[in-house]
N, C-alpha and C positions, 0 to 999 in steps of 0.2 A: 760678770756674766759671760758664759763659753755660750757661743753661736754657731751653729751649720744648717746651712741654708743649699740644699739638693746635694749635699755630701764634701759641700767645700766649709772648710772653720775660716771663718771671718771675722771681723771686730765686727759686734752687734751693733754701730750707726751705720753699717754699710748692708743692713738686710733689709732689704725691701720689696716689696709688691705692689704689683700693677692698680691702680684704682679699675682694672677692668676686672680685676681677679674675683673670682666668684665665692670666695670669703667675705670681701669687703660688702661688695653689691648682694648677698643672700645669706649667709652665714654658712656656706653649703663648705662647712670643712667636717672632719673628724681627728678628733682627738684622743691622749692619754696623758695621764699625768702620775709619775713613777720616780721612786727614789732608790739613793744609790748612797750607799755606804761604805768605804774605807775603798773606793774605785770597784764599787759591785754594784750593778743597777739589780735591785732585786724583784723576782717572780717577773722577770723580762719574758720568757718565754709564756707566758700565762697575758700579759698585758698582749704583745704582738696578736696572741692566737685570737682574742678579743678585735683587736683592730681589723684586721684579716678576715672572720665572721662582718664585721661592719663593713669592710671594701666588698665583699661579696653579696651583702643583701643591696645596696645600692650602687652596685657597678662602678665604685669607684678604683681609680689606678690604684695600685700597691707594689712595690717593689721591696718585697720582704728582706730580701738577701741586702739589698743595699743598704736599707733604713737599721737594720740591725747590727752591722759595719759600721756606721757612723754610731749607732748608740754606743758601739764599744768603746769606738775611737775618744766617743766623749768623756766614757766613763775612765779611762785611761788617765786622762789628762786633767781630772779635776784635781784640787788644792783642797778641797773641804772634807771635813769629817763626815758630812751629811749633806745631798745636793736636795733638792727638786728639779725632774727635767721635763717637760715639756715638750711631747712629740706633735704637731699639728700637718696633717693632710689639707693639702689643696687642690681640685681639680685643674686649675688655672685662671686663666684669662677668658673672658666669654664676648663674646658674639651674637646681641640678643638672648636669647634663652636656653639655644641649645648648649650642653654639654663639650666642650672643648674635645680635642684630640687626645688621646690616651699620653702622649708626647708632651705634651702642656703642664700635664701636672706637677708638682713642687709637695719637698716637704720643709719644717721648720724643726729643729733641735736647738731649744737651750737651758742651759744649766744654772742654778743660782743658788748661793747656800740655803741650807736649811736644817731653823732650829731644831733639835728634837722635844718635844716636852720633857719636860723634867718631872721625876717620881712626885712633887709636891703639885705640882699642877694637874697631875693625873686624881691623885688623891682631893685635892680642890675638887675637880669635875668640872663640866660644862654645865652655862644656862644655856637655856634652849626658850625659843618661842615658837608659839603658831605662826605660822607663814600666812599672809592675806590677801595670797595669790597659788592660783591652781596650777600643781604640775600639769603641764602640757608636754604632749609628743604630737610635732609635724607630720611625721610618715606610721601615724598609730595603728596602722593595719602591719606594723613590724616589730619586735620586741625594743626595748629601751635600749638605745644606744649612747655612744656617748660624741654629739656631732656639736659644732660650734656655733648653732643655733642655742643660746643657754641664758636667753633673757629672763625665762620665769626664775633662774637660779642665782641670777645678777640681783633680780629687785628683793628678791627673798631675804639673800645674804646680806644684803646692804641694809633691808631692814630689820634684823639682828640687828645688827651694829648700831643700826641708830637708838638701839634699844636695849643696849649696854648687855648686849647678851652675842654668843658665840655659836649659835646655830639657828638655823630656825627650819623647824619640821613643816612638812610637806603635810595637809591630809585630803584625803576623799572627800565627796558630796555627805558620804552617810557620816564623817569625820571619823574614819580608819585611820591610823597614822600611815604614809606611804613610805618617807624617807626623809635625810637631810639636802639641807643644798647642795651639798657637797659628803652627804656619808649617807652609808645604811643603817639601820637601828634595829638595836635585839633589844628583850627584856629576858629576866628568871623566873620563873614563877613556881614554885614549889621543886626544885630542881630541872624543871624542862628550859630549855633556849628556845624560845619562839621570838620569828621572825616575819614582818611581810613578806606573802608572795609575790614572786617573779611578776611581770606583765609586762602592756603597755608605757606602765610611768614607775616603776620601778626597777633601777638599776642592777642589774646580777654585778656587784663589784669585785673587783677581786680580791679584797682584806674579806667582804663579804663571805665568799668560798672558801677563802682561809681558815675564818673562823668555824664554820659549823664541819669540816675536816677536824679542826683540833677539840671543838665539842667531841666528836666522834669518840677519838684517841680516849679522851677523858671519862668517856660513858656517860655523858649526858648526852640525851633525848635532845634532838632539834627537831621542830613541827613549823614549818610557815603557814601562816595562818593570818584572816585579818588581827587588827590588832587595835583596838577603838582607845582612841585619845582617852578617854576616863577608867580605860585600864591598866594601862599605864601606871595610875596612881597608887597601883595596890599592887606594882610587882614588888618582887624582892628587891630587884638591880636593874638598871637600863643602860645603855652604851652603846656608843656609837664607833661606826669604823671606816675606815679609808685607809687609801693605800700609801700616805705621809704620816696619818696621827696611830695607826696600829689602831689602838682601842682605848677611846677614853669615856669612862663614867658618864654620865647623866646627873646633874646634881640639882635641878630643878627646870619645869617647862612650866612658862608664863608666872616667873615666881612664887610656883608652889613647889618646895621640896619633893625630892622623891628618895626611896630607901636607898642605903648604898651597902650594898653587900659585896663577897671576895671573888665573885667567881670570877669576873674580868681578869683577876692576876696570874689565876692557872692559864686561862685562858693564853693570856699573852707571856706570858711564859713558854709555854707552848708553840705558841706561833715561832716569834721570836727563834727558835732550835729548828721549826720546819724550815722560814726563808731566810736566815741568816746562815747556817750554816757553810 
């Protein structure tokens, strides 16, 4: 693991924070999580501009120029064919309740390899379950961000796994599908890309904007739209996306299969030539 803790590389047992820090004691950090390929962290300026949007709707410090310096510096010096990096925001250290001095703040950068999937495991697909637990936003009079408040994503995921399955969807009261715990979800349906809309508990991702840009390219029709767990059952294709996995199938939710058609491959094909290049 590469470590940089406020723009210094350290060995990662020497990173640590204050038990006063307002991460540990409220969860009050913001986050991204971005990978890098052959020493290119990729759609870096599209994640930053994201994080940046998030320091400004909640006043949090930002030192753009610096934090972007050290992501190079990291991406520089990796050894892997493929990282995951982890950029995490911290106000600081607190003082009762109120918000620390703009001076206080800390960032965390580190890197750790990471697999790619492999075309066979793409072609496998993902299970997916219902989540049985409700996305939740703490500051929901603001759109979805991505803050280290992310308990309802923790119990979600973990229950996936306990249930031999590698996602588990998010839905509404009316059961709309919202998201994954960790990805956005498209389906096809008679050649259209439809996707949940934006809000409250719905992430704008950035594989997400990636993809419905290379919809474009390709001349398929994208519509957000709800999109109700039992219709799902009758798309052509479903797939999920983030900004680690690209795009991988759907190959059944709560073990019932669903179809698996080709457009994912244009698709990521496509991407793949926008942010790799």
């Amino acid at each position: 693991m590469l470590t940089c803790l406020n723009g210094m590389f350290i060995p990662h047992e020497e990173a640590t924070i204050s038990i006063s820090d307002g991460g540990f004691l409220f969860g009050d950090t913001l986050f991204e999580t971005l990978k890098a390929k052959k020493q290119k962290i990729l759609l870096l300026p599209q994640h930053l501009d994201r994080l940046e949007q998030s320091t400004e709707l909640l006043n949090y410090p930002y030192d753009r120029q610096k934090i972007e310096s050290s992501l190079q510096h990291m991406a520089a010096a990796l050894k892997f064919p493929a990282a995951r990096i982890r950029l995490t925001l911290s106000r600081g250290k607190f003082s009762g309740l109120t918000w620390p001095a703009p001076e206080q703040s800390q960032f965390l950068i580190t890197a750790v390899e990471y697999s790619e999937l492999t075309d066979d495991e793409r072609q496998i697909g993902a299970t997916c379950v219902i989540a049985p637990n409700q996305r939740t936003n703490p500051v929901s009079h603001l759109p979805q961000i991505k803050r280290g408040n992310y308990a309802d994503c923790l119990y979600a995921i973990n229950y996936a796994r306990q249930s031999n399955a590698g996602e588990a969807l998010f839905v509404d009261p009316s059961q709309n599908i919202l998201e994954g715990s960790t990805s956005n979800i498209f389906a096809i349906f008679d050649n259209r890309l439809i996707t949940p809309p934006l809000g409250t508990l719905v992430l704008d991702g950035i594989l997400r904007q990636q993809v419905i840009k290379a919809a474009a390219e390709l001349g398929i029709l994208v519509t957000e739209c709800n999109l109700p767990i039992a219709r799902l059952h009758q798309a052509d294709e479903v797939f999920l996306t983030n900004s680690l996995i690209d795009i991988l199938p759907v190959a059944s939710i709560n073990e019932k299969a669903l179809s698996r058609g080709d457009y994912w491959k244009s698709l990521l094909k496509t991407l793949r030539m926008r942010i790799e290049a």
